[in-house]
Jmol script that loads the backbone (N, CA, C; Angstrom):
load data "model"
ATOM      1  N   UNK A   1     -22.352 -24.926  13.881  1.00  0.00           N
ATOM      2  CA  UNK A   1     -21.259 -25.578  13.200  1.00  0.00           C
ATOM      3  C   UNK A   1     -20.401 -24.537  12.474  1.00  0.00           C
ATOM      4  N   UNK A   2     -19.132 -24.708  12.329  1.00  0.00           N
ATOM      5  CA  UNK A   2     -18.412 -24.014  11.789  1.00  0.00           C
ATOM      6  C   UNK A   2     -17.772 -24.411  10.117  1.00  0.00           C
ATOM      7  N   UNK A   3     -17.338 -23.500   9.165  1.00  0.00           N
ATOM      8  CA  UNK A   3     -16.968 -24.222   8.001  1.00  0.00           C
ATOM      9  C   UNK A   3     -16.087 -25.280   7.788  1.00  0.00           C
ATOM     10  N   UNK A   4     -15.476 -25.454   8.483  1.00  0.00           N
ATOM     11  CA  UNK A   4     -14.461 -26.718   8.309  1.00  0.00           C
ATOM     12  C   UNK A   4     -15.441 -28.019   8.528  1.00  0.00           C
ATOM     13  N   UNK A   5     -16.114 -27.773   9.659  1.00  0.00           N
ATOM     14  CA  UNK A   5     -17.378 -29.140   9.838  1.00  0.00           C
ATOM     15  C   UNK A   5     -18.154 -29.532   8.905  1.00  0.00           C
ATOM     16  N   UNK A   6     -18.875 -28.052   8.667  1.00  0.00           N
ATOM     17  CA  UNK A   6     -20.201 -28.098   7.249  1.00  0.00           C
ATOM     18  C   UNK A   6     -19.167 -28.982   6.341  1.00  0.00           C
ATOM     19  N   UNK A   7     -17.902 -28.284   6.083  1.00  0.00           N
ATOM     20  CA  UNK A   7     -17.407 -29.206   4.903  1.00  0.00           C
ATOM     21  C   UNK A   7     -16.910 -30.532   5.031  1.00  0.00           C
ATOM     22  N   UNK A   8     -16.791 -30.660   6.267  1.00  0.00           N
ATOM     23  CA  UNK A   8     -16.318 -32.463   6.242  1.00  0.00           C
ATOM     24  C   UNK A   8     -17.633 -32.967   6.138  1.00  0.00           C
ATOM     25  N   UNK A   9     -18.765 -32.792   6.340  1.00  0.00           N
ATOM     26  CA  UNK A   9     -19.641 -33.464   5.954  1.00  0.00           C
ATOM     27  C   UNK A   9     -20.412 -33.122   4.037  1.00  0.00           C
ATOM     28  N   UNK A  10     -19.988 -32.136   3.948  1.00  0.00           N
ATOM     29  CA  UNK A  10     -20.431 -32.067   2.244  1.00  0.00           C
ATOM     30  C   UNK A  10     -19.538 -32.966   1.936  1.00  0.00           C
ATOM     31  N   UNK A  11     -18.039 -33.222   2.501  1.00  0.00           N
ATOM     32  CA  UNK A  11     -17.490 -34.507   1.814  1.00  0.00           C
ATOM     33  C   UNK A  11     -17.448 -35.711   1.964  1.00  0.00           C
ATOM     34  N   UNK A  12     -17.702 -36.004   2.830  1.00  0.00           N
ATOM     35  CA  UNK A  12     -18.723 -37.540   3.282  1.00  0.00           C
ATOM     36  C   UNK A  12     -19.874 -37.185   2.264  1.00  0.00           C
ATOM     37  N   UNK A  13     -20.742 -36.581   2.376  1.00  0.00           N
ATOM     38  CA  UNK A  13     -21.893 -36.318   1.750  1.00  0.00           C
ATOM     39  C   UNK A  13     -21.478 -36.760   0.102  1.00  0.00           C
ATOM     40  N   UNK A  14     -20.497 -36.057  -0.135  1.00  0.00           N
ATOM     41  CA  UNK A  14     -20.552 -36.535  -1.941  1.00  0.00           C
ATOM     42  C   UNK A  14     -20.065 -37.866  -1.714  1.00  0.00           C
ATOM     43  N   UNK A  15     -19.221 -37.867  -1.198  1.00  0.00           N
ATOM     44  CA  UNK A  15     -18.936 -39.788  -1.672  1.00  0.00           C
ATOM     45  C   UNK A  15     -19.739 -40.830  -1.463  1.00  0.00           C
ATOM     46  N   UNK A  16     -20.613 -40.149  -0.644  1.00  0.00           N
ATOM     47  CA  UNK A  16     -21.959 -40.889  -0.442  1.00  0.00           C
ATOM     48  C   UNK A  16     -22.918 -41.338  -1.590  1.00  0.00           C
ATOM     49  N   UNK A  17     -22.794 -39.796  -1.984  1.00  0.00           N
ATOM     50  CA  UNK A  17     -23.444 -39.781  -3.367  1.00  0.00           C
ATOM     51  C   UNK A  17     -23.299 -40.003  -4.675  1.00  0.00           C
ATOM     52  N   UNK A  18     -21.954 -40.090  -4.624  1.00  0.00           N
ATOM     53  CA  UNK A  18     -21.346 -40.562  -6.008  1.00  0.00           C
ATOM     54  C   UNK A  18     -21.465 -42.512  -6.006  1.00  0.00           C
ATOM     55  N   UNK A  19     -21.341 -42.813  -4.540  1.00  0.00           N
ATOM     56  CA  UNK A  19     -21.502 -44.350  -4.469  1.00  0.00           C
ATOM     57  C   UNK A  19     -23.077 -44.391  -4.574  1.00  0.00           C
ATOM     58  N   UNK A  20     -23.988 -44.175  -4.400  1.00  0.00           N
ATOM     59  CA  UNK A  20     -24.878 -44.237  -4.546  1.00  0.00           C
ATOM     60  C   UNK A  20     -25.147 -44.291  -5.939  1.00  0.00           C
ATOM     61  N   UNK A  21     -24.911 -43.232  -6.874  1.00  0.00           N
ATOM     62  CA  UNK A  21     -24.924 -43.126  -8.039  1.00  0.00           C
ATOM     63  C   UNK A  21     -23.998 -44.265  -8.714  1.00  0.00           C
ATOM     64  N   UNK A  22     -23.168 -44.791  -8.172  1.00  0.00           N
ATOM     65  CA  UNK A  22     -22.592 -46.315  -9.296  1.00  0.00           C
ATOM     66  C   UNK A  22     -23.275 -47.264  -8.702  1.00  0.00           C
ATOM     67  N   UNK A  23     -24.766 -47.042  -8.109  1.00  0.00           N
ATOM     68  CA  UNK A  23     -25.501 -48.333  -8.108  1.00  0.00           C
ATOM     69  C   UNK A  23     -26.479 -48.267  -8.985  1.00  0.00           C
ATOM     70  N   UNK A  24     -26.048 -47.477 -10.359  1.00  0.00           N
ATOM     71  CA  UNK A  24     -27.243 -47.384 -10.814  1.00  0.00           C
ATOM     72  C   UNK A  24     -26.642 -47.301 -12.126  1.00  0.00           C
ATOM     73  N   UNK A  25     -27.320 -48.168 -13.410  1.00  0.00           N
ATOM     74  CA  UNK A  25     -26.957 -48.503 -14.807  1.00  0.00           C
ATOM     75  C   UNK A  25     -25.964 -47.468 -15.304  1.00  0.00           C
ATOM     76  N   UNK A  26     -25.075 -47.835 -15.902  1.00  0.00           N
ATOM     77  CA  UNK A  26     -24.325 -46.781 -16.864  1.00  0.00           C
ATOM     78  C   UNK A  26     -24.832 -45.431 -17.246  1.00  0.00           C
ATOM     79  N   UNK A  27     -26.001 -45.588 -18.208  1.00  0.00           N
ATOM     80  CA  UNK A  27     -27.277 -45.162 -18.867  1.00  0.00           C
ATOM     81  C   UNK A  27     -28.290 -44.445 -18.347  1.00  0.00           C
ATOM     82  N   UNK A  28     -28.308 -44.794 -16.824  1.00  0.00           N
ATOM     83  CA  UNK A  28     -29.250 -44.003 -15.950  1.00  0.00           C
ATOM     84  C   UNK A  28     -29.545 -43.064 -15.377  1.00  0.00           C
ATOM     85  N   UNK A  29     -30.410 -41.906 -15.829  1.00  0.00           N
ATOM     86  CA  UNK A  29     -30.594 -40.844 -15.266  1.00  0.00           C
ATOM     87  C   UNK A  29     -30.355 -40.749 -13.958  1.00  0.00           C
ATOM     88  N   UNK A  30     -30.572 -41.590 -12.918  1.00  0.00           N
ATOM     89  CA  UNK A  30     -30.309 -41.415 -11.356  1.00  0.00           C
ATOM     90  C   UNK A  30     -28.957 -41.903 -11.306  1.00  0.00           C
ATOM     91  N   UNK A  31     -28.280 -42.552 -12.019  1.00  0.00           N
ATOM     92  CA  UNK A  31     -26.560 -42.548 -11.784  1.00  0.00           C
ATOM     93  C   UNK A  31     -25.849 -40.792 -12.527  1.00  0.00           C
ATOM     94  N   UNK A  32     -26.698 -40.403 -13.752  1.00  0.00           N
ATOM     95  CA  UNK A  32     -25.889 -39.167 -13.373  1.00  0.00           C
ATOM     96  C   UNK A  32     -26.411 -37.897 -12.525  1.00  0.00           C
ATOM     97  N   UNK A  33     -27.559 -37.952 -12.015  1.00  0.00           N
ATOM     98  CA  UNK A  33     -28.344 -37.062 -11.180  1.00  0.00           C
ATOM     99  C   UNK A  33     -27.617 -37.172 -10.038  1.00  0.00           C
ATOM    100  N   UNK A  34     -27.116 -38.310  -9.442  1.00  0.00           N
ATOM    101  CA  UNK A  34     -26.078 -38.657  -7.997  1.00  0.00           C
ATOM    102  C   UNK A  34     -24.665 -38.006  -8.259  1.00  0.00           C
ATOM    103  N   UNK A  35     -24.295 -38.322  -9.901  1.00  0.00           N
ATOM    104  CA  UNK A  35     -22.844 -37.652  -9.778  1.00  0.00           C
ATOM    105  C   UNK A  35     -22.520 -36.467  -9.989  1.00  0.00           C
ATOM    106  N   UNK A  36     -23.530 -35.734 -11.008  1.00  0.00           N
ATOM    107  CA  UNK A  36     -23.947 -33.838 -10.506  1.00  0.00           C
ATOM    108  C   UNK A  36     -24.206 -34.089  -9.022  1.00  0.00           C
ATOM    109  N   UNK A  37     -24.855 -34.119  -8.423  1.00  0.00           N
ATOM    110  CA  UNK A  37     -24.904 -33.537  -6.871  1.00  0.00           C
ATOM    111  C   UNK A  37     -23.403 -33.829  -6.237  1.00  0.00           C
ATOM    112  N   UNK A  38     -23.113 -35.124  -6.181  1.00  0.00           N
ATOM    113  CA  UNK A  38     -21.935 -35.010  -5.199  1.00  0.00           C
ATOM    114  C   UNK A  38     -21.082 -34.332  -6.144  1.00  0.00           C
ATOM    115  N   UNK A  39     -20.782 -33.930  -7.628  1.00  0.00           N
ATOM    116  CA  UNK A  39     -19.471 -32.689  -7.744  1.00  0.00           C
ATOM    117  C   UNK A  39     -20.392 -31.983  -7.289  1.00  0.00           C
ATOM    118  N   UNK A  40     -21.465 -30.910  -6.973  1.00  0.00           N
ATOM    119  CA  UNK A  40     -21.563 -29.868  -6.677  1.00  0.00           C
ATOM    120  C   UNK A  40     -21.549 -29.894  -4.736  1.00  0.00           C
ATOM    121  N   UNK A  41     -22.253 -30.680  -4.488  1.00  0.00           N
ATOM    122  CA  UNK A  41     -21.869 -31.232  -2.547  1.00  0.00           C
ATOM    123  C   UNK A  41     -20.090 -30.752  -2.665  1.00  0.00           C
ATOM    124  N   UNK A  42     -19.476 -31.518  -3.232  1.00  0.00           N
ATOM    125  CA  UNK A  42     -18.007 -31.550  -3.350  1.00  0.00           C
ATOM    126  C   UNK A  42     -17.309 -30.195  -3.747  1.00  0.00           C
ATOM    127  N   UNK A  43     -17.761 -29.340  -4.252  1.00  0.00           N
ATOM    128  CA  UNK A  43     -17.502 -27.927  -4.733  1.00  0.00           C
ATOM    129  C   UNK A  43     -17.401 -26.864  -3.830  1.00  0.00           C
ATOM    130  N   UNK A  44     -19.010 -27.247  -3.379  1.00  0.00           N
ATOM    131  CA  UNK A  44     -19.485 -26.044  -2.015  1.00  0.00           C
ATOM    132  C   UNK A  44     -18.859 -26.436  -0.818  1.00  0.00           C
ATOM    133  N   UNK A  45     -18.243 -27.902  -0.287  1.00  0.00           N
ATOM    134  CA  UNK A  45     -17.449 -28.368   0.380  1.00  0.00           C
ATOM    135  C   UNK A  45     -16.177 -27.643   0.883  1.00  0.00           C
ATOM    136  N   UNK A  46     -15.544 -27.819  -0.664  1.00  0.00           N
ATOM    137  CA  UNK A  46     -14.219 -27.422  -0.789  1.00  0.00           C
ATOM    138  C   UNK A  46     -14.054 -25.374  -1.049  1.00  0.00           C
ATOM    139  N   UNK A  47     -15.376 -24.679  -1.483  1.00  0.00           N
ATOM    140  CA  UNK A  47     -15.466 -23.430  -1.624  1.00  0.00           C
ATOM    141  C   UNK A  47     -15.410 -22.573   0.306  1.00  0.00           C
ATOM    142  N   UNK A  48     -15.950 -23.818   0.881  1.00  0.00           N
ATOM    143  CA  UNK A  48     -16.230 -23.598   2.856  1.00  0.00           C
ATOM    144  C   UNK A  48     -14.932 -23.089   2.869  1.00  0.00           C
ATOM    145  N   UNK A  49     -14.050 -24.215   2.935  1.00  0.00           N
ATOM    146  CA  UNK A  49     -12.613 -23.610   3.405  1.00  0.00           C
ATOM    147  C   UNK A  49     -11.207 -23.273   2.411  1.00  0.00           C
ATOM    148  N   UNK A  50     -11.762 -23.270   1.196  1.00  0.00           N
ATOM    149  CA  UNK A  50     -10.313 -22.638   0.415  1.00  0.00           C
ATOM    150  C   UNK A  50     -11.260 -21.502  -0.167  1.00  0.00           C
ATOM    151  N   UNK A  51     -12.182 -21.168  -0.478  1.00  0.00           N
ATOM    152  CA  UNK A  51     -12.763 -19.880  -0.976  1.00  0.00           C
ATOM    153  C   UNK A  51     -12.598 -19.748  -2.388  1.00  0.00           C
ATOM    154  N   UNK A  52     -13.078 -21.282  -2.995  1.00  0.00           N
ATOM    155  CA  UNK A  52     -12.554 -21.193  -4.674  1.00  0.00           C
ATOM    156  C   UNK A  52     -13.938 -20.621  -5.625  1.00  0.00           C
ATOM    157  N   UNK A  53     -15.182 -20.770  -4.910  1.00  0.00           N
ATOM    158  CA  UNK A  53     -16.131 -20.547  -5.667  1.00  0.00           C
ATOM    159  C   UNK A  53     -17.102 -21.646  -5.789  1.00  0.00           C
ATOM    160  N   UNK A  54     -18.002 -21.696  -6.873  1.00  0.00           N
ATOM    161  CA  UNK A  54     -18.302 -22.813  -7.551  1.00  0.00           C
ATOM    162  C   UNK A  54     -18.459 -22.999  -8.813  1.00  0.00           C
ATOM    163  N   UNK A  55     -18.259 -23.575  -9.602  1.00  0.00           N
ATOM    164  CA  UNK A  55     -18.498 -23.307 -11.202  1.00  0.00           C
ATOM    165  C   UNK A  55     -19.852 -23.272 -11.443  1.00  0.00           C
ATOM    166  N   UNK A  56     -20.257 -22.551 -12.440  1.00  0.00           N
ATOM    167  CA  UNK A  56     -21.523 -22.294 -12.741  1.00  0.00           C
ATOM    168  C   UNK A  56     -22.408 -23.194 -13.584  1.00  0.00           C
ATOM    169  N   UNK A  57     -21.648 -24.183 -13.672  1.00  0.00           N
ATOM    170  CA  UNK A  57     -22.999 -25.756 -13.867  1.00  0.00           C
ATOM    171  C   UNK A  57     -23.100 -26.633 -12.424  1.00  0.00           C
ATOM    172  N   UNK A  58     -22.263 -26.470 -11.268  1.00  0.00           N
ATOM    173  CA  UNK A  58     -22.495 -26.767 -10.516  1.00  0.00           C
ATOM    174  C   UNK A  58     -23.200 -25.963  -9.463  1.00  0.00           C
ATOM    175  N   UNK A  59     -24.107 -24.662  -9.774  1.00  0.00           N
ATOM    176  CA  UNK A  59     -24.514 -24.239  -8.810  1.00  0.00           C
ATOM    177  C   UNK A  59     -26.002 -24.554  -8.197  1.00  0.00           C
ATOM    178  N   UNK A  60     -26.917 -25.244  -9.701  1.00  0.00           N
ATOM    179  CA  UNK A  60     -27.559 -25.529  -8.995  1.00  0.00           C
ATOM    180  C   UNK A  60     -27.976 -27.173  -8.299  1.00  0.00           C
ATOM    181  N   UNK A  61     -28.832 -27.928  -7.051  1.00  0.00           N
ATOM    182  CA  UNK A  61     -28.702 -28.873  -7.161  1.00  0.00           C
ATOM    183  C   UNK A  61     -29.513 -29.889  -7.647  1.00  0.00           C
ATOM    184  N   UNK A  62     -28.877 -30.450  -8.573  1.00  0.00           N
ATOM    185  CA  UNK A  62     -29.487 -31.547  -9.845  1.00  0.00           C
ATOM    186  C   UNK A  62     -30.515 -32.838  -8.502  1.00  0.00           C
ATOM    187  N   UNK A  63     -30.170 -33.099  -7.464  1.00  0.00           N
ATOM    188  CA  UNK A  63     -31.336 -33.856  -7.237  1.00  0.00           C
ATOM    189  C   UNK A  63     -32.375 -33.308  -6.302  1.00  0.00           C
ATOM    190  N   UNK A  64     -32.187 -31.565  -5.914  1.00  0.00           N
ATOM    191  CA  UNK A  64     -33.503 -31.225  -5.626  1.00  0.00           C
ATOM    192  C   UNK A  64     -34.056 -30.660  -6.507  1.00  0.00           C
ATOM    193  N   UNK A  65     -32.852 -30.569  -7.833  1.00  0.00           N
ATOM    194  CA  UNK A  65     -34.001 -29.888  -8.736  1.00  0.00           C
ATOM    195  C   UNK A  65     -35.139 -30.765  -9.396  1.00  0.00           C
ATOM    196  N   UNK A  66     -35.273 -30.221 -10.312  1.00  0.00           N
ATOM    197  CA  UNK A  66     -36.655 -30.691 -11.299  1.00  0.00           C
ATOM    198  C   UNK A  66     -36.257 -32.180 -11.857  1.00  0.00           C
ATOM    199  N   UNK A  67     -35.266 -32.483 -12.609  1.00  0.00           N
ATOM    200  CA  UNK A  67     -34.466 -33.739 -12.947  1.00  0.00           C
ATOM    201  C   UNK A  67     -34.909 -34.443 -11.762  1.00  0.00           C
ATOM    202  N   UNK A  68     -33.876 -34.533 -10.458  1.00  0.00           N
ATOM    203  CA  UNK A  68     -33.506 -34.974  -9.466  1.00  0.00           C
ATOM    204  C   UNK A  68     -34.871 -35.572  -8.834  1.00  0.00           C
ATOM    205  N   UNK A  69     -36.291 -35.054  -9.634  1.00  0.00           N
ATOM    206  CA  UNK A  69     -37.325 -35.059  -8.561  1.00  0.00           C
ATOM    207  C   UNK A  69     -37.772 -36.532  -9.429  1.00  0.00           C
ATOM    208  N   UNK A  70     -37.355 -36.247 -10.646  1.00  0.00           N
ATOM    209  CA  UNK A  70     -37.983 -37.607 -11.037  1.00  0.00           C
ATOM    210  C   UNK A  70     -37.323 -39.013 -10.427  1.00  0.00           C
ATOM    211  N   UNK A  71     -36.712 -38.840  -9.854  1.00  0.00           N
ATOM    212  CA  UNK A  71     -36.030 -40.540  -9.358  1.00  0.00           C
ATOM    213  C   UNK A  71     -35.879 -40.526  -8.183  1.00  0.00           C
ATOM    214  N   UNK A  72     -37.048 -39.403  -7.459  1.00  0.00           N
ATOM    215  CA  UNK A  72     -37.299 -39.883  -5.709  1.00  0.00           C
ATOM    216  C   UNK A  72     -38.009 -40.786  -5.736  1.00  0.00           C
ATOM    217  N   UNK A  73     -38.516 -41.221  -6.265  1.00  0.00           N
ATOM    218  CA  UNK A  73     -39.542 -42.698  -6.142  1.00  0.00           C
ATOM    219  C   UNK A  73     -38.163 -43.755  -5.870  1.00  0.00           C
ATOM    220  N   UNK A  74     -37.370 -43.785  -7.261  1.00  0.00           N
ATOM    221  CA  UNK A  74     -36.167 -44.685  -6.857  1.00  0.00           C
ATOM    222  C   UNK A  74     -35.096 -44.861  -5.983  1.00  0.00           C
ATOM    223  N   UNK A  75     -35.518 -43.900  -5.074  1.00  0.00           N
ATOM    224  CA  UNK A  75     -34.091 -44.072  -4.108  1.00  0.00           C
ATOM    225  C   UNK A  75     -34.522 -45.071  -2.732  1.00  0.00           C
ATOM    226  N   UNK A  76     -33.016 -45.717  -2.918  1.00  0.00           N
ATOM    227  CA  UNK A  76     -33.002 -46.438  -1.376  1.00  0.00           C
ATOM    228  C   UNK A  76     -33.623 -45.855  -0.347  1.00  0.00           C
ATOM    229  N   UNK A  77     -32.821 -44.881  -0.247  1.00  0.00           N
ATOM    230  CA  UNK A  77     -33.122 -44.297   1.055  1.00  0.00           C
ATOM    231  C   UNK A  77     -33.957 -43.070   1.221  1.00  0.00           C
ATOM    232  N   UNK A  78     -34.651 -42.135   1.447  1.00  0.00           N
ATOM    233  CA  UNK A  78     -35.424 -41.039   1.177  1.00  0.00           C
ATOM    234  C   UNK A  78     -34.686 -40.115   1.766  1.00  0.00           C
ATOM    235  N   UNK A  79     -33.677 -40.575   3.083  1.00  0.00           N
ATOM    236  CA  UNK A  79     -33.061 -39.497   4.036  1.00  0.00           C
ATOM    237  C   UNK A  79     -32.003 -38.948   3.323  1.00  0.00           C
ATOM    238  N   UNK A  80     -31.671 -39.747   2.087  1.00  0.00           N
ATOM    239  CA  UNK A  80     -30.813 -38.350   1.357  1.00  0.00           C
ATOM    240  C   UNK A  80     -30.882 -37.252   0.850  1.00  0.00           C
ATOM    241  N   UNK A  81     -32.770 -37.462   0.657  1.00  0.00           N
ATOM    242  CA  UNK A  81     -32.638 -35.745   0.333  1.00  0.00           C
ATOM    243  C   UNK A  81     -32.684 -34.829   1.463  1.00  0.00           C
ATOM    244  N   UNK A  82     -32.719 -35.341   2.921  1.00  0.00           N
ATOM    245  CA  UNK A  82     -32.876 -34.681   3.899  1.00  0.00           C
ATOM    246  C   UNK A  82     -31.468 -34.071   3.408  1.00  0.00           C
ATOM    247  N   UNK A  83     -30.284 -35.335   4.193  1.00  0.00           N
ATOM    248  CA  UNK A  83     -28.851 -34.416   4.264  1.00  0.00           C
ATOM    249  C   UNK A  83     -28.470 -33.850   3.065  1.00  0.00           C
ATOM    250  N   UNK A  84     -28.619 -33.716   1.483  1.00  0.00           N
ATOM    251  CA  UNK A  84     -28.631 -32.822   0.966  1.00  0.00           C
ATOM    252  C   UNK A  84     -29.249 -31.670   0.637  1.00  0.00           C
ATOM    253  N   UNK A  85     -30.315 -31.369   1.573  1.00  0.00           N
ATOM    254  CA  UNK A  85     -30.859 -30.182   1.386  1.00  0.00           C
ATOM    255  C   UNK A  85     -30.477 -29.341   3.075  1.00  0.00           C
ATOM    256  N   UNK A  86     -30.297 -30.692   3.944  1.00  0.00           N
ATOM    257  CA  UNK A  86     -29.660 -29.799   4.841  1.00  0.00           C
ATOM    258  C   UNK A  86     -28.257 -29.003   4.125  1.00  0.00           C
ATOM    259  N   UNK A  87     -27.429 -29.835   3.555  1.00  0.00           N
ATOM    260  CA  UNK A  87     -25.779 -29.205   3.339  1.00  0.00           C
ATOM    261  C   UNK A  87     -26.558 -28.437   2.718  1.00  0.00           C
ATOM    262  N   UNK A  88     -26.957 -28.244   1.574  1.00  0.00           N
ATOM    263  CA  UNK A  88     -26.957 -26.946   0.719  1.00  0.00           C
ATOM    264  C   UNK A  88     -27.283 -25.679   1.755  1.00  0.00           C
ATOM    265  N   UNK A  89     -28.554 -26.236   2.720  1.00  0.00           N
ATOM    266  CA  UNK A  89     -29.010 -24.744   3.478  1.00  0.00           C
ATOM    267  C   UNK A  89     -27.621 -24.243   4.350  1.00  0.00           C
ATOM    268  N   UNK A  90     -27.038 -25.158   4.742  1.00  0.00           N
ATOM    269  CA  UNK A  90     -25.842 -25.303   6.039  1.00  0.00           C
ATOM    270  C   UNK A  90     -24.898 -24.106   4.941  1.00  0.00           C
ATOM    271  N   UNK A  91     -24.404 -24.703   3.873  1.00  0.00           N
ATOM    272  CA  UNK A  91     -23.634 -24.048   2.662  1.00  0.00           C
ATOM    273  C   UNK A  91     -24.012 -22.247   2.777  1.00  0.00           C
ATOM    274  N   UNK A  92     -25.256 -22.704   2.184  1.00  0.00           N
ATOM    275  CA  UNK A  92     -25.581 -20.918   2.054  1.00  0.00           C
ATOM    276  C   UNK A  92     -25.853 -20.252   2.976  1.00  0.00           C
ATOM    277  N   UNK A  93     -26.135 -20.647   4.321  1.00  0.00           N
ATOM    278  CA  UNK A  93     -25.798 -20.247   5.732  1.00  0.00           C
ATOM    279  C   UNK A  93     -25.077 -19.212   5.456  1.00  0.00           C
ATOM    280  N   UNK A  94     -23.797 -20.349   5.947  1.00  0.00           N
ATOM    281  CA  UNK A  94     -22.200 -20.015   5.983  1.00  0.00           C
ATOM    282  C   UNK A  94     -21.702 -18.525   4.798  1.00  0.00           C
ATOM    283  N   UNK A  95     -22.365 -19.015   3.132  1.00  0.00           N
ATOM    284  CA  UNK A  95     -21.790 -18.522   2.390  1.00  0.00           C
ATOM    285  C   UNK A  95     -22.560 -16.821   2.713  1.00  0.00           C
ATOM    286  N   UNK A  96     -23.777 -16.681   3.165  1.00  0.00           N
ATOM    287  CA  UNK A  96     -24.556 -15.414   3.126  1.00  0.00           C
ATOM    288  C   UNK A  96     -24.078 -14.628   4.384  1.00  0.00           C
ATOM    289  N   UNK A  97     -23.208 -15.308   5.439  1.00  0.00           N
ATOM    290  CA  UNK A  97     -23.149 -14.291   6.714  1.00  0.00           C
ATOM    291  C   UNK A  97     -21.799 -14.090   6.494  1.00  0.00           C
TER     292      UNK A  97
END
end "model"
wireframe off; spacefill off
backbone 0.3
color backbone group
């Protein structure tokens, strides 16, 4: 895959994740654990093909991290942490060669 691809899917990928995250209480750690990941999905997205960077609270990712691990029990679906740990690897692929 090439960067323009990786990034159309980090951006599907965040809006995925940000909707995901407004299914979940105001108040709720897994509604803001969803909306850190998709800005940072959304960052490394947009860093593929304009070369802006990423800001440095978005570098690392909040639902594979340590946070993020507490509310795998709660997720719908489990295959999201697949495609976000695929994008991130896909990301730093791209970003290391």
């Amino acid at each position: 895959m090439n960067k323009i691809e990786i990034s159309n899917i980090g951006f599907d990928l965040a809006k995925e994740l940000s909707q995901l995250g407004e299914t979940f209480h105001i108040k709720a750690d897994a509604r803001d654990i969803f909306l850190y990941e998709s800005a940072t999905v959304e960052q490394e997205a947009k860093d593929l093909i304009e070369n802006t960077g990423v800001k440095e609270h978005l570098k690392e990712s909040t639902l594979l991290g340590k946070w993020g691990q507490s509310i795998h029990h709660q997720l719908p679906d489990k295959d999201i942490i697949n495609k976000v740990k695929g994008f991130h690897d896909s990301y730093q692929q791209v970003k290391n060669t």
